[in-house]
VOROSE-302137 format. One record per residue (C-alpha): chain; x, y, z. Coordinates in steps of 0.02 Angstrom, whole numbers, plus 50000, padded with zeros to 5 digits. Layout:
N
{kette:A x:X y:Y z:Z}
...
END
This chain:
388
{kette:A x:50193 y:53432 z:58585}
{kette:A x:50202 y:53264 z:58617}
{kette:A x:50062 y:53145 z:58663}
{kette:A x:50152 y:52973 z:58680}
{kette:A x:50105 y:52884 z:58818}
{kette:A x:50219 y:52717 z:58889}
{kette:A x:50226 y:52546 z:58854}
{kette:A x:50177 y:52448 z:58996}
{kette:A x:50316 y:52307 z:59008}
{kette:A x:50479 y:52419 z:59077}
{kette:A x:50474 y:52526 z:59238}
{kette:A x:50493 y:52701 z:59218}
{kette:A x:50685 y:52726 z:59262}
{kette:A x:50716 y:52586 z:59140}
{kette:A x:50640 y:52676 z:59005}
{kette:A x:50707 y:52844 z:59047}
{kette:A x:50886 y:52786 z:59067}
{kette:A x:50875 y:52734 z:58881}
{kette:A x:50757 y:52874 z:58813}
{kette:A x:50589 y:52770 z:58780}
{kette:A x:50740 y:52664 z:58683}
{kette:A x:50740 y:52748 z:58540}
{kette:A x:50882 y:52730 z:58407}
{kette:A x:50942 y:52848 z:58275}
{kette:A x:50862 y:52751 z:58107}
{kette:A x:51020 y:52800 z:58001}
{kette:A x:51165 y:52789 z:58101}
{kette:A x:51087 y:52667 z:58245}
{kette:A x:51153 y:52773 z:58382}
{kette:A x:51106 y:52766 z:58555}
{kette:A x:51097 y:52949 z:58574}
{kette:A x:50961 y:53043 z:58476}
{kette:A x:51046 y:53185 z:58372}
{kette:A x:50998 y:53355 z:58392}
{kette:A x:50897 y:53435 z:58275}
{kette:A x:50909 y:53594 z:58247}
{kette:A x:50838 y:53644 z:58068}
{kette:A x:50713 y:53804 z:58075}
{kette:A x:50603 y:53730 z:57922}
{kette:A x:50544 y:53599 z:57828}
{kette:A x:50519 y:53552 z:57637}
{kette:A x:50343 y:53544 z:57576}
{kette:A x:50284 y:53391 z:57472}
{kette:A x:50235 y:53423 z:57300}
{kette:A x:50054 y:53456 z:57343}
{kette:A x:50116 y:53582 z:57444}
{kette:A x:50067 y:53486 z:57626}
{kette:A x:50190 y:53418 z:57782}
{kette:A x:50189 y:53243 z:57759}
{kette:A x:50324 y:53260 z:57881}
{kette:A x:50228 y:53334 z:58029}
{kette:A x:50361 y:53460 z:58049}
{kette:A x:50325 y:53638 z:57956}
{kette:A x:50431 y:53773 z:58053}
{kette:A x:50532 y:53791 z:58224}
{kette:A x:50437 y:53904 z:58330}
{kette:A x:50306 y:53776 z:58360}
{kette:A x:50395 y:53612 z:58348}
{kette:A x:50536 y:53516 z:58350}
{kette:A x:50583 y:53304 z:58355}
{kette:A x:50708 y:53336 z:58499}
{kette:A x:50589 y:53430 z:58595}
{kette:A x:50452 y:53285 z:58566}
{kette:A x:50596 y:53154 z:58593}
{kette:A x:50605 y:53235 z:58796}
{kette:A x:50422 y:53281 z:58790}
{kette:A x:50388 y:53089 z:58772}
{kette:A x:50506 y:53035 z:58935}
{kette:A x:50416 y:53185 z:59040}
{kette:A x:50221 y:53097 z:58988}
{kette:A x:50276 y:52951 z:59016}
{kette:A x:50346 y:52973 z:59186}
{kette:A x:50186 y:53104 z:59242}
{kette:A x:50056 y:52960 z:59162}
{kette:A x:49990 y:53097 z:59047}
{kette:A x:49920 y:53117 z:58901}
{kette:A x:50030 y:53249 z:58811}
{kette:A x:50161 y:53348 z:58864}
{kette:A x:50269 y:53522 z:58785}
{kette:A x:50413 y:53595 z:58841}
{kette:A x:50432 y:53799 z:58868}
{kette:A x:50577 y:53915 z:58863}
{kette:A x:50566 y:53914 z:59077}
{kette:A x:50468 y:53870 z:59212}
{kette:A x:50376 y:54039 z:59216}
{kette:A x:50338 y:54034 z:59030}
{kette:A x:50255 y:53859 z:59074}
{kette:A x:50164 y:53931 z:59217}
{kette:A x:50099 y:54095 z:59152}
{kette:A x:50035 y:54009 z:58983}
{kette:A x:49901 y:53897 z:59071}
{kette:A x:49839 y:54061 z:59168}
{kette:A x:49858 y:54160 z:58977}
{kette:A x:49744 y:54001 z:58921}
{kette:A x:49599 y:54064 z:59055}
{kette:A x:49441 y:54196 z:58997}
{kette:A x:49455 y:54393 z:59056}
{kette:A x:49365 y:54400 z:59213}
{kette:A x:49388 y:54226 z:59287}
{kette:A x:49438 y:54196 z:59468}
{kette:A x:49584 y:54107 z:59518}
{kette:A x:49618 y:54014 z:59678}
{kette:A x:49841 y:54021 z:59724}
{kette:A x:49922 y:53980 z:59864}
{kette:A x:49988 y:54101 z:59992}
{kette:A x:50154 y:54012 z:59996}
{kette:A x:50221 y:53982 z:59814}
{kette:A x:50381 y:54014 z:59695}
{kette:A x:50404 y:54178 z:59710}
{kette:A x:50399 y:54232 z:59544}
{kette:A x:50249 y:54168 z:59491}
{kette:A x:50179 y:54252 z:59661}
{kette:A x:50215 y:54407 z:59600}
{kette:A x:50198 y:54392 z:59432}
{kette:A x:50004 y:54352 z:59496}
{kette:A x:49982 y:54478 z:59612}
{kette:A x:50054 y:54628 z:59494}
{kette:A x:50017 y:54552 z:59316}
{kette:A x:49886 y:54447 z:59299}
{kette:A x:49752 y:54567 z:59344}
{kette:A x:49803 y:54678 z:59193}
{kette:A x:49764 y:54519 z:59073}
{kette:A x:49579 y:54515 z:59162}
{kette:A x:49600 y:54384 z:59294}
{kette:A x:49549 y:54404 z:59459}
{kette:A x:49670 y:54309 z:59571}
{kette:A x:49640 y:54274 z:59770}
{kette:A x:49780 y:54199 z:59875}
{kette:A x:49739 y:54064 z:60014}
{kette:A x:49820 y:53926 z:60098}
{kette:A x:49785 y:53773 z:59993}
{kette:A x:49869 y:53658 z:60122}
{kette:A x:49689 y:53682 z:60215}
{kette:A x:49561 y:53620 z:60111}
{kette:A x:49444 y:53705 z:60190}
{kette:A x:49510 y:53871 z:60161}
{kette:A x:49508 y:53822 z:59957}
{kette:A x:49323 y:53761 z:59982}
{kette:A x:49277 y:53941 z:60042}
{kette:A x:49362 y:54013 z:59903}
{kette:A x:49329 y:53921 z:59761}
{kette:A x:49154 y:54033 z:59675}
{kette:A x:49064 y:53887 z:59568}
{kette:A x:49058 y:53943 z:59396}
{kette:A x:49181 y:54086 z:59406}
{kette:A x:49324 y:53993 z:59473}
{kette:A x:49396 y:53911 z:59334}
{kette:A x:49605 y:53859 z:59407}
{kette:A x:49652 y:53790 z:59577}
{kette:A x:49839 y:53811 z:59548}
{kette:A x:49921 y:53725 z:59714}
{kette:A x:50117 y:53695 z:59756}
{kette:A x:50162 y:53544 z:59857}
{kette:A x:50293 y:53538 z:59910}
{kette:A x:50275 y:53714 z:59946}
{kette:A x:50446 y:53826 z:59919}
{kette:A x:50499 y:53871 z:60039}
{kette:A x:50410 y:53805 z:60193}
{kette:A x:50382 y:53619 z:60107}
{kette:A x:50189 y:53613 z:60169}
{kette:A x:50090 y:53491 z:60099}
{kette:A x:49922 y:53498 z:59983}
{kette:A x:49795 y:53361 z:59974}
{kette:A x:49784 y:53338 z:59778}
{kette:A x:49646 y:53235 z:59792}
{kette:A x:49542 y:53333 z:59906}
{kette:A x:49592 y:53505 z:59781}
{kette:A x:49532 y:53400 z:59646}
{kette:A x:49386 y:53346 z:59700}
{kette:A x:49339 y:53545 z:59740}
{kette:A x:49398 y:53598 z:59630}
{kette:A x:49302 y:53507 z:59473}
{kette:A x:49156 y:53507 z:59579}
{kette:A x:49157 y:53694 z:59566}
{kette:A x:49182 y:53690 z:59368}
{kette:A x:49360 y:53726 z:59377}
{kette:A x:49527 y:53648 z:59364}
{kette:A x:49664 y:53588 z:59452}
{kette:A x:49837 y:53620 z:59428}
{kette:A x:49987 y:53578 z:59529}
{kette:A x:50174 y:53649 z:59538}
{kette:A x:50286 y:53480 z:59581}
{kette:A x:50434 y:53554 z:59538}
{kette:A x:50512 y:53502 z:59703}
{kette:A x:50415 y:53313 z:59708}
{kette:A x:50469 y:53278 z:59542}
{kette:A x:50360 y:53136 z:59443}
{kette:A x:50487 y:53015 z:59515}
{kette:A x:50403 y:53058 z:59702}
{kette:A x:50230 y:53107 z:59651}
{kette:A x:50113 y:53108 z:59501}
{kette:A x:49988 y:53224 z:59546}
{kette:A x:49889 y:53173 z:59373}
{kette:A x:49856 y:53008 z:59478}
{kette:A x:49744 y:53105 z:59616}
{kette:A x:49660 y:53189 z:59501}
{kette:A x:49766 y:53353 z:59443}
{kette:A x:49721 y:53424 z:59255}
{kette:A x:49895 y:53497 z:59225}
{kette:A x:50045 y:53485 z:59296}
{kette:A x:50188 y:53589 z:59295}
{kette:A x:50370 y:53571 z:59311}
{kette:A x:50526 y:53712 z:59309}
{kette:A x:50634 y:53584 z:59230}
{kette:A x:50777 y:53671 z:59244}
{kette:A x:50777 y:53610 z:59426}
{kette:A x:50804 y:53429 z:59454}
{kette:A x:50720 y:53369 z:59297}
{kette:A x:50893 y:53427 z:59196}
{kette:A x:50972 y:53420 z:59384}
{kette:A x:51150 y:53506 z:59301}
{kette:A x:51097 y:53665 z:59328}
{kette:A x:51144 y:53712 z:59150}
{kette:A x:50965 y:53709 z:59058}
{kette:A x:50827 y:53849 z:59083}
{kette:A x:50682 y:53758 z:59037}
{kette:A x:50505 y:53745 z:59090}
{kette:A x:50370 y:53603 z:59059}
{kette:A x:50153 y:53563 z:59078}
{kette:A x:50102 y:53366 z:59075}
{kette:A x:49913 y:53366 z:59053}
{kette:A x:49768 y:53225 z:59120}
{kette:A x:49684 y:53274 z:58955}
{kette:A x:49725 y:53342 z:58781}
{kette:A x:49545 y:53443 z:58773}
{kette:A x:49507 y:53604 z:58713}
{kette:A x:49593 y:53704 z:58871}
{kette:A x:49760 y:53606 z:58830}
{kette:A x:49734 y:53675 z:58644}
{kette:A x:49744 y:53811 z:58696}
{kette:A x:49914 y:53831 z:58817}
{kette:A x:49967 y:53745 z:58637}
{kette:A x:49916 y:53881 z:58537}
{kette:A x:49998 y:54002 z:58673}
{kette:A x:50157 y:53949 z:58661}
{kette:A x:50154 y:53915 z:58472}
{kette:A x:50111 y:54094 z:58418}
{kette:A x:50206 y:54196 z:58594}
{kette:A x:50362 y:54098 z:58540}
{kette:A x:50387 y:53988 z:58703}
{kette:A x:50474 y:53852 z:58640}
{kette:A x:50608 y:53768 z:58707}
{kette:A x:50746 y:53770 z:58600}
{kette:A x:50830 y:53617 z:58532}
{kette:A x:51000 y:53612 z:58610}
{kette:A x:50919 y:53626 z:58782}
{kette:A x:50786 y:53477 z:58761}
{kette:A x:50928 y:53373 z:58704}
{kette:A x:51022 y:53432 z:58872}
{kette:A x:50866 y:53389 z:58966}
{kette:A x:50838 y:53228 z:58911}
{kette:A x:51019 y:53189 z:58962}
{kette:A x:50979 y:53226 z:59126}
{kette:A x:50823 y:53145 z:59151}
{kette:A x:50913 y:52999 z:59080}
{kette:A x:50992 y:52993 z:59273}
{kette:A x:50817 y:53072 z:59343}
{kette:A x:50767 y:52921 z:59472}
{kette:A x:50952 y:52911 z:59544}
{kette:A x:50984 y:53062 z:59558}
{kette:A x:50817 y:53093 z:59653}
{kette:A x:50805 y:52956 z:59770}
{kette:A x:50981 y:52989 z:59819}
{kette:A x:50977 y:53166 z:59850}
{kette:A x:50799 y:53122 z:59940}
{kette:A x:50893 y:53025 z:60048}
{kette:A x:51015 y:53143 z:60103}
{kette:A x:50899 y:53268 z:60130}
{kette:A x:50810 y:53156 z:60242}
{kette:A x:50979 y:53101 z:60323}
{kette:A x:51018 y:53306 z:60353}
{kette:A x:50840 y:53346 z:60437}
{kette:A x:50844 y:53218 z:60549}
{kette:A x:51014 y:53277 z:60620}
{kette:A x:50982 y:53460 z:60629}
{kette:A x:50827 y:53426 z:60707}
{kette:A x:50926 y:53389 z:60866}
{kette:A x:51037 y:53523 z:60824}
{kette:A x:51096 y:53658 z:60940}
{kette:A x:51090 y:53800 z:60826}
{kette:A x:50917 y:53750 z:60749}
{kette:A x:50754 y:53818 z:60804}
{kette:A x:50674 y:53692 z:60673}
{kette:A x:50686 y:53591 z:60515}
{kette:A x:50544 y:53593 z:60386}
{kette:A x:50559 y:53426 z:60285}
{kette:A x:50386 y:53309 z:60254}
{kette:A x:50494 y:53165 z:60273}
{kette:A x:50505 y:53205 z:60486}
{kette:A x:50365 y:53111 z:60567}
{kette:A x:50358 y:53292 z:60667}
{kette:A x:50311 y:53372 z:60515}
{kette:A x:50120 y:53413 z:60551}
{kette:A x:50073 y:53361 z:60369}
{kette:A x:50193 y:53196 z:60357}
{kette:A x:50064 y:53060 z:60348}
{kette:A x:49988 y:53145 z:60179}
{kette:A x:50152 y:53168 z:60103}
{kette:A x:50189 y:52987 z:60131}
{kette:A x:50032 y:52947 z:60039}
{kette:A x:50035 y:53070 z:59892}
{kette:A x:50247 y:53046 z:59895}
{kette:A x:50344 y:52856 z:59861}
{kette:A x:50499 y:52835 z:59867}
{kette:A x:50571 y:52975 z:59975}
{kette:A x:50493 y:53158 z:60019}
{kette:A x:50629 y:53247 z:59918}
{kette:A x:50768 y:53334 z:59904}
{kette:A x:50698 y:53503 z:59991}
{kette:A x:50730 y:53560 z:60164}
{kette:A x:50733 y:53721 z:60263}
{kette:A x:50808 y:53745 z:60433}
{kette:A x:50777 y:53910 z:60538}
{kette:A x:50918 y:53961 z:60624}
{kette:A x:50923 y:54006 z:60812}
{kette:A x:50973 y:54190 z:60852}
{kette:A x:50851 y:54250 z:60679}
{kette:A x:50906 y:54343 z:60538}
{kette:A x:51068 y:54374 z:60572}
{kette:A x:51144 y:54195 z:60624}
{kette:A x:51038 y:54134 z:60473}
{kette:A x:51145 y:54251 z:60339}
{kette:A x:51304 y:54223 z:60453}
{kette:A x:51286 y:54039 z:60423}
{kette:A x:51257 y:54046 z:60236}
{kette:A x:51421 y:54163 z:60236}
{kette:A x:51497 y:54020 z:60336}
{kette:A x:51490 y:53871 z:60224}
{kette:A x:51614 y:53796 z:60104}
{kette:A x:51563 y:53635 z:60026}
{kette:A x:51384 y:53707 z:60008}
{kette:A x:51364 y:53837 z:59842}
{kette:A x:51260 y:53994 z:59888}
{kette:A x:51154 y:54026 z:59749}
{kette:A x:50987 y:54035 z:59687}
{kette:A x:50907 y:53884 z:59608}
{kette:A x:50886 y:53677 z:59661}
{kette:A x:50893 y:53517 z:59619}
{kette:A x:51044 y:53493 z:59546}
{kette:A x:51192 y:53376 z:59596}
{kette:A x:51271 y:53525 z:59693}
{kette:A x:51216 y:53561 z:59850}
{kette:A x:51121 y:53741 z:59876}
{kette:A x:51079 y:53858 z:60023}
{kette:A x:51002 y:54045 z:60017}
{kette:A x:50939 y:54158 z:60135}
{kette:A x:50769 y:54154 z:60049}
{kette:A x:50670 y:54300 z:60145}
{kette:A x:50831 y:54413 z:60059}
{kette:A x:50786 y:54357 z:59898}
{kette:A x:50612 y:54368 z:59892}
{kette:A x:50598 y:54514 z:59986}
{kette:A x:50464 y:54628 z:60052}
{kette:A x:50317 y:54554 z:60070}
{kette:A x:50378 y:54368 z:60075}
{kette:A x:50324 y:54244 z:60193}
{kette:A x:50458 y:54163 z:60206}
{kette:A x:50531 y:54194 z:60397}
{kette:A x:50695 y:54288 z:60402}
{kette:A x:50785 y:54142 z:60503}
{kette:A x:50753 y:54017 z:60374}
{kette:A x:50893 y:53955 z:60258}
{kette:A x:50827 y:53858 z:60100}
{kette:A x:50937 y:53710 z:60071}
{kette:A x:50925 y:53580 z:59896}
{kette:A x:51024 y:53437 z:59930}
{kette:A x:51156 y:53360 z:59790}
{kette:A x:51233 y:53194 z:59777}
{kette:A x:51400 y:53240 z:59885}
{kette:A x:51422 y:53130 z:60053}
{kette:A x:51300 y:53160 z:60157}
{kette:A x:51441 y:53167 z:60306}
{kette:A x:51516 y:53304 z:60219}
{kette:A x:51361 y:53429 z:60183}
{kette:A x:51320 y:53395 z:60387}
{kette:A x:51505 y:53439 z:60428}
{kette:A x:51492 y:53601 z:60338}
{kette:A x:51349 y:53652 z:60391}
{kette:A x:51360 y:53609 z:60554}
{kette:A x:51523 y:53698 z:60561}
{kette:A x:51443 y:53856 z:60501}
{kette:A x:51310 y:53872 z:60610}
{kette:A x:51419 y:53852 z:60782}
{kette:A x:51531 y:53981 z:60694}
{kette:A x:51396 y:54103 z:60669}
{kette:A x:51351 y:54081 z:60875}
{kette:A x:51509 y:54103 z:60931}
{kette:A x:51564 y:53907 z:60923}
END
């Protein structure tokens, strides 16, 4: 777990491109080596002079990318988990039988789920609301026996907006804590730490590795208290660790984190604003549109670009939706985002029963291909499916 925080004098992409700057002391190369070892030796008196005594709870490559994630959230300590659910699912593990949990009704799927059919067997009691209305969170929060706000903003996959600081401030006025998904903001976009978050989470295998060749899963945290301590202990004795090979394949793509982000933001941007004239699109969810009901919040709690997230719902419903994902080329259809390929998925087909996600609505992650080509494809695809 690592607890370094940054130095003040170099931005943050200057410091991730070289990895906090750090240099192998023995053979002075650029790139930290992996290490992989499972143990440690013991000093004569029998202590870990080290810091290191086994590899279920730590490792130096893990703390080498723990370091670049703190810095970028402004946190005080960071750890890396196994995948973004493992990250997830240990803060609520880290919460008292019989607390009350506020969620949003509009979430990662997964975790929704995993929530709604799990959770309660571990003690908690979870209710569901729409934390984009603050209001709505203010009439569920129960002072003393709430003790998370967990919000999503983005949201996946409608991309609504939630006011961190407004979540914050109900939240810790009712006793309980804040913590926010921004997977899809990245810290690059939006630090919800800064407006007053607890914990944050990440699914890092998304555009934190952006590759899509890492599972991995990470928590920054305001404070390193007792609560923290805890999601420590967690994944120290369940075994959630990240392993080494894949923190030293993160940290080589969050080496290219800010470019990679602000140029896939901008494409994303680029694509919404077309389709939102489009013939074949009933409407395009994005923050970044000024017709985006929730636009002037996400250009305060977002700089630099709204990111790289964007649904469209597809004119003639379910069935021109799925005929225009079957219709593309350039675009991959797959599960997942943020990487430098582009995505799109039917997303009420994946989620299935239950989901709120409309059955017209394709999900779409934009890469860093032309932006002229990803519109050409799609665009192509979706006169196809109506007959064009």
């Amino acid at each position: 777990m690592s607890t370094t925080r940054r130095p003040s004098r170099w931005s943050k992409r200057t410091l991730t491109a070289q990895a906090l700057g750090k240099i192998d002391p023995q053979t002075k190369a650029v790139v930290p080596p992996i290490h992989i070892s499972t143990t440690y030796i013991r000093d004569p008196d029998n202590q870990y002079s080290s810091g290191f005594v086994y590899g279920r709870p730590d490792n130096e490559t893990i703390r080498e990318a723990e370091a670049v994630l703190a810095m970028w959230e402004d946190a005080s300590a960071a750890m890396l988990f196994g995948s973004g659910m493992a990250a997830a699912t240990s803060v609520f593990l880290a919460l008292e039988p019989g607390d009350h949990v506020v969620a949003p009704t509009v979430m990662y799927w997964a975790l929704r789920n995993w929530l709604l059919e799990d959770a309660k067997r571990w003690g908690l009691e979870i209710e569901l609301v729409d934390t984009a209305d603050p209001a709505a969170v203010r009439a569920a929060v129960r002072p003393g026996k709430t003790k998370l706000v967990w919000a999503e903003t983005p949201s996946n996959p409608l991309w609504t907006i939630a006011d961190l600081s407004a979540l914050a401030e109900i939240a810790h006025a009712a006793g309980a804590r804040l913590a926010v998904d921004s997977t899809a903001a990245t810290p690059v976009l939006s630090r919800p730490l800064t407006f007053g978050a607890d914990i944050v989470m990440h699914a890092a295998t998304k555009a934190l590795n952006g590759h899509s060749d890492v599972v991995a899963g990470a928590l920054c945290a305001r404070e390193d208290d007792a609560f923290w301590q805890r999601i420590a202990r967690n994944r120290k004795m369940l075994g959630a660790v990240l392993g080494p090979f894949e923190a030293y394949l993160l940290m080589r793509g969050m080496r290219t984190l800010d470019l990679r982000v602000r140029t896939a933001s901008a494409t994303a941007l680029d694509l919404a604003q077309r389709f939102a004239n489009h013939p074949n699109v009933m409407d395009v969810l994005y923050p970044g549109l000024p017709s985006h009901p929730q636009h002037a919040l996400a250009a305060k709690q977002m700089t630099g670009g709204f990111g790289h997230m964007l649904s469209i719902r597809a004119r003639g419903g379910e069935a021109s939706a799925v005929a225009t994902a079957a219709g593309v080329s350039l675009w991959k259809r797959a599960t997942s985002l943020g990487g430098v390929e582009s995505l799109i998925e039917h997303r009420a087909s994946i989620e299935g029963p239950g989901t709120p996600c409309p059955p017209d609505l394709l999900r779409l992650s934009a890469g860093i291909e032309d932006p002229d080509d990803l519109f050409a494809d799609l665009d192509h695809a979706l006169r196809r499916a109506h007959g064009g």
